[in-house]
N, C-alpha and C positions, 0 to 999 in steps of 0.2 A: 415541565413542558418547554423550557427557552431552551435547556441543554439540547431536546429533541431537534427544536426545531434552529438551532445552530447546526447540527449534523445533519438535516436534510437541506441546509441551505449552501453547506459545503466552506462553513468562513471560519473552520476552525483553524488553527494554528499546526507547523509542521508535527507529527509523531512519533513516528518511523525511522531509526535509525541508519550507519552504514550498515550496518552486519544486517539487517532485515532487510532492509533493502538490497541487497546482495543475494541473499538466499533467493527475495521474490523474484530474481533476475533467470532465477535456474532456473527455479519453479516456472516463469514464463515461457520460459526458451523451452524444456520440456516438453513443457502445452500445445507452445507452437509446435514442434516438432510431432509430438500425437496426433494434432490436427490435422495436420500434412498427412500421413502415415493411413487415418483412417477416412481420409477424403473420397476416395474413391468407393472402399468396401464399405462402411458403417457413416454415413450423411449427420447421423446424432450424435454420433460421439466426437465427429469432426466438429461440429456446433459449440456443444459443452466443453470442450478443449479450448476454442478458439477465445470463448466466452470467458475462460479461465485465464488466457495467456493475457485479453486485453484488460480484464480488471487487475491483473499482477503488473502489467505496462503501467496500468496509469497512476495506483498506487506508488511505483516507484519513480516516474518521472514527478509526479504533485510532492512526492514524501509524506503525504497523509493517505490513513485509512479509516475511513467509519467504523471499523468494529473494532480497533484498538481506540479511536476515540470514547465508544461507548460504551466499552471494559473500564476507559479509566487508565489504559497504560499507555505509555510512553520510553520506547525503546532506545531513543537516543541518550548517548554515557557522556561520560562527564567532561570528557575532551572535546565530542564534536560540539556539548552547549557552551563551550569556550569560547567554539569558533564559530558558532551562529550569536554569540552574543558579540562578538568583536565586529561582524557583519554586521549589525544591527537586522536582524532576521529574527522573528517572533517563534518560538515551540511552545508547546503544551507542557505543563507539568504533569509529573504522576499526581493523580488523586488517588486519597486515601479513602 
């Protein structure tokens, strides 16, 4: 129950690496761009789009995501926890 209620309080540690967070950047822009696209003809899918691009935004600006949290994974290698350890910057481990 405390893992839970860490991930709905949002004070977990970064997760998300460059390379995923890279990808969520397309995936966003995509989104946005669908959004756009079905603005005028389809109102729902301009929604779900929009909906899509802003949780890939904010994922990638925080560098955490709740459902790689509550998988357990953690996408960042072994170079960037070099360079978040020299920063003195907190990440999550992989749990086994």
């Amino acid at each position: 129950m405390n893992r839970f209620m860490k991930g709905i309080r949002y004070s977990y540690n970064r997760n998300i690496g460059w390379q995923d967070r890279t990808l969520r950047t397309i995936v966003g822009f995509g989104a946005l761009l669908g959004a756009i696209y079905f603005f005028n003809s389809n109102l729902t899918y301009a929604v779900l789009l929009g909906v899509l691009a802003v949780a890939q935004f904010g994922t990638v600006l925080s560098a955490r995501c709740i459902i790689c949290y509550f998988a357990g994974q953690c996408t960042i290698d072994h170079k960037e926890r070099k360079s978040l350890e020299a920063k003195g910057i907190n990440y999550e481990t992989q749990k086994n």
